[in-house]
VOVORO-708425 format. One record per residue (C-alpha): residue number from 0; x, y, z; residue in three letters. Coordinates in pm, 1 decimal. Each point is the difference from the previous one (the first is absolute). Last residue first. Layout:
BEGIN
PT	NUM	X	Y	Z	ALA;
...
This chain:
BEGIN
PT	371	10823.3	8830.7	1402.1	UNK;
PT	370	128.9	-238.6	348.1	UNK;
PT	369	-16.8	-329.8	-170.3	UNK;
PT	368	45.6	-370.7	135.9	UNK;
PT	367	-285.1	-60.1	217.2	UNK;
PT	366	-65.2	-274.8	224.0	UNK;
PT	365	-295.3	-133.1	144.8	UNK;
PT	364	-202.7	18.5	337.9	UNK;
PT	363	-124.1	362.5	-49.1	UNK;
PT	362	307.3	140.1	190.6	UNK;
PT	361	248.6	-176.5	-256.3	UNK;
PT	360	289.4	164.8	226.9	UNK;
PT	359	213.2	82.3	-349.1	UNK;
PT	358	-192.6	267.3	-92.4	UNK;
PT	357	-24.3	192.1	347.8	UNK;
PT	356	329.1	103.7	31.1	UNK;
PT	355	29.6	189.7	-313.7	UNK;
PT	354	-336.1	98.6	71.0	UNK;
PT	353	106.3	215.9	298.0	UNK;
PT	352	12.3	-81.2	318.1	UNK;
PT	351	143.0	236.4	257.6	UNK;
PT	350	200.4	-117.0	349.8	UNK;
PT	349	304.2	-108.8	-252.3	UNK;
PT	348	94.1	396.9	28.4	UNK;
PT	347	12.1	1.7	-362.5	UNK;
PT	346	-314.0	113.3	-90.6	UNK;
PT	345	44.6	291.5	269.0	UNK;
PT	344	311.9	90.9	-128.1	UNK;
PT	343	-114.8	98.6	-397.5	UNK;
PT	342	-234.3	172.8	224.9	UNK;
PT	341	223.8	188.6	130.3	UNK;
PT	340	174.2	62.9	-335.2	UNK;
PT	339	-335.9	103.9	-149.3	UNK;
PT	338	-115.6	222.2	295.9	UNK;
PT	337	86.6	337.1	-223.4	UNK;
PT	336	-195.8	-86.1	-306.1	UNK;
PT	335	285.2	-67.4	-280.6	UNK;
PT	334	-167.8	-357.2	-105.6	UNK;
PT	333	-319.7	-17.5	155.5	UNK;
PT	332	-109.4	35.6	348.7	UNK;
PT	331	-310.0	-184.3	176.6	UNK;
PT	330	-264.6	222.2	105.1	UNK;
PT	329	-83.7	179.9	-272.1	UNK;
PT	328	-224.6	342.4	-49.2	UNK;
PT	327	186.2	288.0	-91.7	UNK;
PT	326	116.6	-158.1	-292.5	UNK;
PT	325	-265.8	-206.3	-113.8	UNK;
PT	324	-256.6	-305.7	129.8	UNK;
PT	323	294.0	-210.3	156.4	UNK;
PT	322	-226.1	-224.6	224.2	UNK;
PT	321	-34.1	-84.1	406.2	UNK;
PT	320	274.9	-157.0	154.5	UNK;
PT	319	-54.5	-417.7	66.7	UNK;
PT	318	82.6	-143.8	330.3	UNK;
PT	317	16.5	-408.6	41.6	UNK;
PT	316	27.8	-217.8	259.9	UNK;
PT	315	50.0	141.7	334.2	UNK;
PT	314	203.4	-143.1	279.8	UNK;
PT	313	68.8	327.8	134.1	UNK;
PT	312	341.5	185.2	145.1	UNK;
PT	311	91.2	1.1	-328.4	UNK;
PT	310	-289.1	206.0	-144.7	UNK;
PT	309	169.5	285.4	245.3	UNK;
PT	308	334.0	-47.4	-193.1	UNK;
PT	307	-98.3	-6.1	-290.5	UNK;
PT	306	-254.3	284.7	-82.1	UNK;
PT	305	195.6	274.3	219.4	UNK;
PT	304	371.9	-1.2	-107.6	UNK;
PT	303	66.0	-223.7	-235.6	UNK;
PT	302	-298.6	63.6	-228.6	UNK;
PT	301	-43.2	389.4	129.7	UNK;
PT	300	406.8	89.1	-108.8	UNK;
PT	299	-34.7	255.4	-287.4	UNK;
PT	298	-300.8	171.9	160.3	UNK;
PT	297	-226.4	205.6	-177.4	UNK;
PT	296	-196.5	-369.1	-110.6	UNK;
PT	295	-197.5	170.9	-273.6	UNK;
PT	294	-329.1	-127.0	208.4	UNK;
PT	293	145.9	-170.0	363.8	UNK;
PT	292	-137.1	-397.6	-69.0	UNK;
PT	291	-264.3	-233.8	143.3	UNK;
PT	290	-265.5	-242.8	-93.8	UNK;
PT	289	-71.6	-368.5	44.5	UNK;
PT	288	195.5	-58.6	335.0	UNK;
PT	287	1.6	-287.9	80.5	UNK;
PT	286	-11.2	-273.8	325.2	UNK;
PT	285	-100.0	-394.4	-79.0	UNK;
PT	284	-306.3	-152.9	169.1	UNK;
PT	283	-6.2	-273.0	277.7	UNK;
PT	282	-259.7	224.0	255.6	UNK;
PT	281	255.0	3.0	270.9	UNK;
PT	280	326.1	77.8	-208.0	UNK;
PT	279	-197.3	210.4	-234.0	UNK;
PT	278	-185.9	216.3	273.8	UNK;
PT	277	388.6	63.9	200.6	UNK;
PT	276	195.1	73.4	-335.7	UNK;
PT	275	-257.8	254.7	-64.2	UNK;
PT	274	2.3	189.0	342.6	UNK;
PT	273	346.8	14.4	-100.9	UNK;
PT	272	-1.1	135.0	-341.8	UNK;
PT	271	-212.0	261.9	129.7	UNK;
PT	270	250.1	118.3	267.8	UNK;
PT	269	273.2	4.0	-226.8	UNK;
PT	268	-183.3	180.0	-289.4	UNK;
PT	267	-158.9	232.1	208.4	UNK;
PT	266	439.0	96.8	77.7	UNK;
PT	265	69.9	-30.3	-358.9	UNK;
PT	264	-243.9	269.3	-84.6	UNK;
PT	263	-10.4	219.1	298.7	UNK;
PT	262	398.2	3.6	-67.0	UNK;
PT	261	-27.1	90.2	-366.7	UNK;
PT	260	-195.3	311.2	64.5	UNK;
PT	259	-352.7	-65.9	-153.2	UNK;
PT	258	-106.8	-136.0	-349.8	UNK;
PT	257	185.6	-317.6	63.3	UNK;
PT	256	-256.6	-247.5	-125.9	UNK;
PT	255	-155.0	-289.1	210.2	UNK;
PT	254	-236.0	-260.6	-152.3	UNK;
PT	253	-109.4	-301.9	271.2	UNK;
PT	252	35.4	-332.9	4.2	UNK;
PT	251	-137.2	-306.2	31.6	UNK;
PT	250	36.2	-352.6	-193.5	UNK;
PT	249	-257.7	-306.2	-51.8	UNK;
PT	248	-293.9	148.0	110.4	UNK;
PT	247	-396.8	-158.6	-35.4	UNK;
PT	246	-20.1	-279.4	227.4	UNK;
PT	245	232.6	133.5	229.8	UNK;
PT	244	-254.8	317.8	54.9	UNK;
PT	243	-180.4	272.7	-144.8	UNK;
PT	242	273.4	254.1	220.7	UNK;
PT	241	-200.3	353.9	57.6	UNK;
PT	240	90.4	57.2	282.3	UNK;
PT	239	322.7	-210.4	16.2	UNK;
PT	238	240.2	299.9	-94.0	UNK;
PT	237	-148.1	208.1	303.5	UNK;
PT	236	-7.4	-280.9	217.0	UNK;
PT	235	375.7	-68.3	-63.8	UNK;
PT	234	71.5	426.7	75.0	UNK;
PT	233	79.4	289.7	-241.4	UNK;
PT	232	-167.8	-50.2	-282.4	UNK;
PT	231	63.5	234.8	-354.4	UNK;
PT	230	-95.0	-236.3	-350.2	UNK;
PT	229	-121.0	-345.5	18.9	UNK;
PT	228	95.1	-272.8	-211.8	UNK;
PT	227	-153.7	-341.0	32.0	UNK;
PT	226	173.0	-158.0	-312.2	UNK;
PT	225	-233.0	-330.9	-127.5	UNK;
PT	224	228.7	-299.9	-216.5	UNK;
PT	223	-247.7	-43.9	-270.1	UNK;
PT	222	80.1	-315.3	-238.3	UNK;
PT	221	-344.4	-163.8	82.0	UNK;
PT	220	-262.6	204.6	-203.1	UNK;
PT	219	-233.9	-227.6	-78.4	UNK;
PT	218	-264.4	267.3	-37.9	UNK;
PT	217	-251.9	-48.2	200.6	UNK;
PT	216	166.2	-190.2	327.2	UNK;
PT	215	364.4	254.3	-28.0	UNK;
PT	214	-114.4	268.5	-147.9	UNK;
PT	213	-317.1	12.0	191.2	UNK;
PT	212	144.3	-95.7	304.2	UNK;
PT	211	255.8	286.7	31.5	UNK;
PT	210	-221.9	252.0	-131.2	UNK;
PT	209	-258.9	-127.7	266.7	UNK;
PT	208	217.9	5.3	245.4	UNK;
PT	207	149.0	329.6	-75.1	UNK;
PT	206	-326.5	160.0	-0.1	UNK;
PT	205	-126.5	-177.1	339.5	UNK;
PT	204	342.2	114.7	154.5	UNK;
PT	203	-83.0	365.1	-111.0	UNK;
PT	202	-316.3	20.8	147.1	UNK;
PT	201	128.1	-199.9	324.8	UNK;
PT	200	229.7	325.2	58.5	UNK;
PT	199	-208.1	285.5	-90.8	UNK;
PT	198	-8.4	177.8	-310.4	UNK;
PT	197	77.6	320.2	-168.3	UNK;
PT	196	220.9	147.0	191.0	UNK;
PT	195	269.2	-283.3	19.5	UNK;
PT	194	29.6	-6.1	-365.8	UNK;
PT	193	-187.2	-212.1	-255.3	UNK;
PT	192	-130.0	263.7	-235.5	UNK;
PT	191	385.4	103.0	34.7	UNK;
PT	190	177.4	341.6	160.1	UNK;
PT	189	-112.4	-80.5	405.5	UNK;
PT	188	300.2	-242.3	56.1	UNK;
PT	187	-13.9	-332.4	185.5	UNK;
PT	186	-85.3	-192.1	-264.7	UNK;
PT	185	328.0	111.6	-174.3	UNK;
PT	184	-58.2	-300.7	-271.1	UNK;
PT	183	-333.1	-126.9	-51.2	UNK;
PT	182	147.5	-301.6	-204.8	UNK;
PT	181	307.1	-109.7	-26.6	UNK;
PT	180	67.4	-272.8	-204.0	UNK;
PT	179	304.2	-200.1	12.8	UNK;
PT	178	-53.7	-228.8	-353.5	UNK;
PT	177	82.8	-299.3	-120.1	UNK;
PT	176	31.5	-50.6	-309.6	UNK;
PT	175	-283.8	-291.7	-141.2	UNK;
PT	174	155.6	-318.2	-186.8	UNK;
PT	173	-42.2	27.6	-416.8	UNK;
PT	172	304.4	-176.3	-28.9	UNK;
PT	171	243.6	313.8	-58.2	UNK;
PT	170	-177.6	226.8	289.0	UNK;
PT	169	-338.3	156.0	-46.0	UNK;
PT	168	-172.2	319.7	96.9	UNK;
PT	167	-300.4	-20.3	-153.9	UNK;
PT	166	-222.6	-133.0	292.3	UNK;
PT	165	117.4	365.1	171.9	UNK;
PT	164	-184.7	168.3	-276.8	UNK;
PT	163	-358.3	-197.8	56.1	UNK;
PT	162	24.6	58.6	370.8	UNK;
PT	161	33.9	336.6	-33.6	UNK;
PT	160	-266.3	61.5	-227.7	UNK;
PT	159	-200.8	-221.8	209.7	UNK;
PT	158	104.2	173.0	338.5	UNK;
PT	157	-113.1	339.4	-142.5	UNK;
PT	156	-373.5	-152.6	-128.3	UNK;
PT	155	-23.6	-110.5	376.4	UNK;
PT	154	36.0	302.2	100.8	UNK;
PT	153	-298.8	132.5	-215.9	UNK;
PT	152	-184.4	-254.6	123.1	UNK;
PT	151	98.3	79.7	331.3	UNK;
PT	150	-145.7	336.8	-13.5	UNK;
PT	149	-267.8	40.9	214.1	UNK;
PT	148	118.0	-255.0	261.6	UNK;
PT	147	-164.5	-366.5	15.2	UNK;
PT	146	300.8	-138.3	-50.2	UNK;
PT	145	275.1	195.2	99.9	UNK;
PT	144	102.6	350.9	-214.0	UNK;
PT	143	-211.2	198.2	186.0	UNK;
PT	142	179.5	-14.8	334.2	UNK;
PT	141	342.0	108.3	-141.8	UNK;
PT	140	-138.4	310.7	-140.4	UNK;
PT	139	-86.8	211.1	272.2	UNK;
PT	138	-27.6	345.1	-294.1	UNK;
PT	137	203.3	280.8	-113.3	UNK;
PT	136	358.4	-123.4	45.9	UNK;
PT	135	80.0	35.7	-358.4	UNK;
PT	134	364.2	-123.2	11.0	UNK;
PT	133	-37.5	-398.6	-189.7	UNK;
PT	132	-159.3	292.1	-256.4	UNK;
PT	131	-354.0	8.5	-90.6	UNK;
PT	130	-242.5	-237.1	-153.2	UNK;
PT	129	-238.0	68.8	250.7	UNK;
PT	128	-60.2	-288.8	239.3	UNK;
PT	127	288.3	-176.5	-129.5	UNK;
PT	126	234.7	201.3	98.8	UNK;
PT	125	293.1	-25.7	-259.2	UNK;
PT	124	261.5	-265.7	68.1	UNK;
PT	123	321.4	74.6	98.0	UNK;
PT	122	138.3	-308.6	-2.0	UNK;
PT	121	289.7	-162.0	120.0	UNK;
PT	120	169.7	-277.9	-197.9	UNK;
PT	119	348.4	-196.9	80.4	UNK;
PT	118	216.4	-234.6	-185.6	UNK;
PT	117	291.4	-160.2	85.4	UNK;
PT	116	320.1	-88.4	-250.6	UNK;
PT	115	121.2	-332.1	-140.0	UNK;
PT	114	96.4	132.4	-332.5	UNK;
PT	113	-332.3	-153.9	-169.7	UNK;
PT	112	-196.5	179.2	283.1	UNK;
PT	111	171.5	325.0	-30.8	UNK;
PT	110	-97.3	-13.9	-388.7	UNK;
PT	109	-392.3	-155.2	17.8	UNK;
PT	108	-46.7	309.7	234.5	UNK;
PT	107	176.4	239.8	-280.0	UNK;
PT	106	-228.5	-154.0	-271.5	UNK;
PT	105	-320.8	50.9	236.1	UNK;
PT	104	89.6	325.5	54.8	UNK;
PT	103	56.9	66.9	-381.1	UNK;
PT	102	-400.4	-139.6	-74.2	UNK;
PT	101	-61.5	202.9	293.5	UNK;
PT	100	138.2	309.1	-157.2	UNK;
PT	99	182.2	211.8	250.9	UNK;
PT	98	-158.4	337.8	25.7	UNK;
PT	97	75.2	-3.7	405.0	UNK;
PT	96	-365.3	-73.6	91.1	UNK;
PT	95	-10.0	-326.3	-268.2	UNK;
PT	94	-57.3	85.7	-359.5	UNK;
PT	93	-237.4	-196.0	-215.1	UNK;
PT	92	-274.3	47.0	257.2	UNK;
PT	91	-268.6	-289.7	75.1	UNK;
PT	90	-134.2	248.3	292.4	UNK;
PT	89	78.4	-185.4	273.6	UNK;
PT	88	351.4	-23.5	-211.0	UNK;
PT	87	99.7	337.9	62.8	UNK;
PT	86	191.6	-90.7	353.5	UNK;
PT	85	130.7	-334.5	-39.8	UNK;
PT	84	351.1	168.6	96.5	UNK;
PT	83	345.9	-158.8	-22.0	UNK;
PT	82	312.3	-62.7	244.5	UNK;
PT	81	309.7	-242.9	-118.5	UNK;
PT	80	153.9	-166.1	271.6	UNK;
PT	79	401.8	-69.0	-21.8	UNK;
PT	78	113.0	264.1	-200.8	UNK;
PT	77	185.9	33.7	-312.6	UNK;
PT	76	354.9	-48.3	-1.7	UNK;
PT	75	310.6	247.8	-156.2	UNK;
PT	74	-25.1	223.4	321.4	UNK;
PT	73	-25.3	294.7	-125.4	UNK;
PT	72	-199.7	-48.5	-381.3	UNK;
PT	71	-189.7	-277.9	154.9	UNK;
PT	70	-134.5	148.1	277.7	UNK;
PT	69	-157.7	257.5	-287.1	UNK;
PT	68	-136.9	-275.3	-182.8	UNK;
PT	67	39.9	-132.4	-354.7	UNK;
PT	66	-27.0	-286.0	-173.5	UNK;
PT	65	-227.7	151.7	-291.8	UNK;
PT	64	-98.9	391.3	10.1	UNK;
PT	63	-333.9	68.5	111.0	UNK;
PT	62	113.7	336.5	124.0	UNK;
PT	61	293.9	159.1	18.1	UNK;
PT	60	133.7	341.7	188.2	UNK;
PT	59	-53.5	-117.2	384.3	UNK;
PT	58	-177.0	-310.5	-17.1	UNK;
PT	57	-207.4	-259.4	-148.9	UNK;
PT	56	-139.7	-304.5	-53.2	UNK;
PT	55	208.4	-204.1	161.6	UNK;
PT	54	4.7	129.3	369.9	UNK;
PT	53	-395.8	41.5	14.5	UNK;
PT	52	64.4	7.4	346.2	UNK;
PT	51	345.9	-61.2	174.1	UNK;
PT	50	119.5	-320.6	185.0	UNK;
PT	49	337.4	-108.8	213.5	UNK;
PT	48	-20.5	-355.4	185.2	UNK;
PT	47	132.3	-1.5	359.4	UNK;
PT	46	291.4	-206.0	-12.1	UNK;
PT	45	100.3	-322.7	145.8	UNK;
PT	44	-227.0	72.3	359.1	UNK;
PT	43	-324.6	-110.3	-186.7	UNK;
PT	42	84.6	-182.0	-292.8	UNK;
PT	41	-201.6	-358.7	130.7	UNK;
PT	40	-296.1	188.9	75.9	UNK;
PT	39	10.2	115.4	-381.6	UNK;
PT	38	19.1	-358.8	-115.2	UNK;
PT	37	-251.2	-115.7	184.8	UNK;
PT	36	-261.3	247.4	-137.8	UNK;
PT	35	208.6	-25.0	-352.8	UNK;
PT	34	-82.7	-382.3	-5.0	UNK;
PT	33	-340.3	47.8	101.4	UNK;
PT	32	-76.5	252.2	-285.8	UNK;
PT	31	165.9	-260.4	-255.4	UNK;
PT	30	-179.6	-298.0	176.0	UNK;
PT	29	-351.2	192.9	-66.0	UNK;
PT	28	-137.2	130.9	310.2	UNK;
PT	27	-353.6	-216.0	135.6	UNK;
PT	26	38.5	60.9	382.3	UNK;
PT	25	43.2	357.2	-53.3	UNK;
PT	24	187.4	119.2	265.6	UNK;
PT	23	321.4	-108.7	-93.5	UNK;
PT	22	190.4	-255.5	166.0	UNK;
PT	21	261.4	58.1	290.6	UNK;
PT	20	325.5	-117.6	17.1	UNK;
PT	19	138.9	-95.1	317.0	UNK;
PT	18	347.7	77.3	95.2	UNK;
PT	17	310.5	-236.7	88.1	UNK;
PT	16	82.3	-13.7	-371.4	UNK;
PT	15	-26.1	374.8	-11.9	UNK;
PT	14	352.7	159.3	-65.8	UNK;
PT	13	127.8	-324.6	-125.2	UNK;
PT	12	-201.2	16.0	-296.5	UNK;
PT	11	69.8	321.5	-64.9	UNK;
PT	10	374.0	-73.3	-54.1	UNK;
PT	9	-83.4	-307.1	-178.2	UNK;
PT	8	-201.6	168.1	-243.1	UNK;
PT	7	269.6	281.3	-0.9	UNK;
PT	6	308.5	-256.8	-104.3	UNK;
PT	5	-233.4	-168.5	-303.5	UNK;
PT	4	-46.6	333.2	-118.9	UNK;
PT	3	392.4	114.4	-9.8	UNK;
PT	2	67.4	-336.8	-139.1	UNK;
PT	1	-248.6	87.2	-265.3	UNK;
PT	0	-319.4	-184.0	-69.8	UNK;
């Protein structure tokens, strides 16, 4: 471990030796998913960590090229978190949502894991009632999907493809990568099968208990870390609606894009990121922000400007932009894009982490050499 390294452990160290750590919810985590649970408490307040979806698998101009990334090609570091998509795989699909080969996905997982990096999944997952999109809103889906409901066998057929892919994704010594998975994300939106709209409040805490449990009790999966993430709330009881509780949450968060003026944006960022700090102080979970970003980022200074400063203000641990699909629609820059040098500044504002960072922290409970 590098000077540099050695320096920063102790650094973070300090910052929370007088604060309790708090163990994941899953009773049974593997040591490796433990370790980053801890170790991610620990890095709150030395740098929020920097993500972006499907960040090395493509991006504006290239796809499926090796050791490459978009955040990369700025800021000369990949990201922290690295996001990815089960979505496709209810149906045992060789491409995931995004066109991403799982059999690359689970390459590129296996990658940011060897480097030290994070790991998170969402999932769009088709309605299971119909075979439609995760956006076919057509039918009170959540409460057919528990036992006893008309289509929880087909449910259950999703989780076990699911299940079955997530047991492949290995580390060196055959050890389980953990995983922040996020399921039912934007619950509080009317666009999903599992939106506000279309269920009521203890219907969708029975489904996410029973997802939860199954995965966890059925099929041994114990290196889940769970994401609440909502989508627009406006109030603590609003966000806690449809909360499945303790037992079943190790982060929360909420996505948040700037696709209004730039003031509304950073201003319902504020106040959200507030009544967030509040619910993870008093329920022991750790603050995030899974999804955000301003699409072809218009303006040069957003990073230092309006993203930075206002997560500042927060003790939130991680915030990942949404993905780089083509050139009108990216939301981090790449090399000439006209945020590039701001963002250049962002990652090295020392309030950003980046996986150049990360490596040498050994956040899984061992340490790792190599950043490629």
């Amino acid at each position: 471990m590098s000077k540099y390294a050695i320096a920063f452990v102790l650094m973070i160290s300090g910052l929370t030796t007088k604060a309790q750590l708090y163990a994941p919810a899953d009773k049974m985590a593997t040591p490796e998913t433990r370790a980053l649970y801890y170790s991610m408490q620990r890095l709150v307040g030395a740098g929020v960590l920097f993500g972006h979806h499907d960040d090395t698998a493509y991006g504006v101009g290239w796809r499926y090229d090796a050791d490459r990334s978009d955040v990369k090609s700025v800021t000369g570091s990949y990201p922290a978190i690295y996001g990815w998509d089960l979505a496709k795989i209810e149906h045992d699909s060789i491409h995931d949502i995004n066109s991403i080969p799982f059999q690359l996905q689970k390459q590129l997982v296996k990658d940011a894991y060897n480097r030290g990096g994070i790991n998170t999944f969402c999932w769009h997952m088709d309605n299971p009632a119909n075979g439609k999109t995760a956006w076919d809103t057509t039918k009170n889906t959540p409460k057919t999907l528990v036992a006893g409901g008309a289509y929880h066998d087909a449910y259950i057929t999703y989780l076990d493809r699911a299940a079955a892919y997530l047991k492949e994704l290995k580390g060196p010594d055959g050890e389980a990568i953990p995983i922040l998975f996020r399921p039912f994300h934007e619950l509080t939106g009317s666009w999903f099968w599992w939106g506000k709209k279309q269920n009521t409040p203890d219907e969708l805490i029975a489904l996410w208990q029973f997802t939860v449990d199954y995965l966890r009790n059925t099929k041994k999966l114990h290196n889940l870390l769970i994401v609440y993430s909502v989508a627009d709330f406006d109030s603590e009881a609003e966000f806690m609606e449809r909360y499945p509780g303790d037992d079943y949450v190790d982060f929360i968060g909420f996505d948040n894009y700037c696709t209004q003026s730039v003031n509304v944006y950073q201003t319902r960022l504020d106040k959200r990121l507030s009544i967030i700090d509040a619910i993870a102080t008093s329920h022991h979970k750790r603050a995030c922000l899974p999804e955000t970003g301003y699409v072809e980022i218009p303006q040069p200074d957003w990073w230092t400007s309006v993203l930075l400063p206002t997560l500042s203000r927060h003790k939130i641990s991680y915030v990942m932009a949404w993905r780089n699909g083509n050139d009108h629609h990216y939301y981090v820059p790449y090399p000439g894009q006209a945020s590039a040098d701001d963002f250049v500044k962002f990652f090295n504002s020392g309030q950003t982490m980046f996986q150049n960072r990360l490596t040498g922290l050994g956040v899984y409970g061992k340490p790792v050499f190599s950043i490629k």
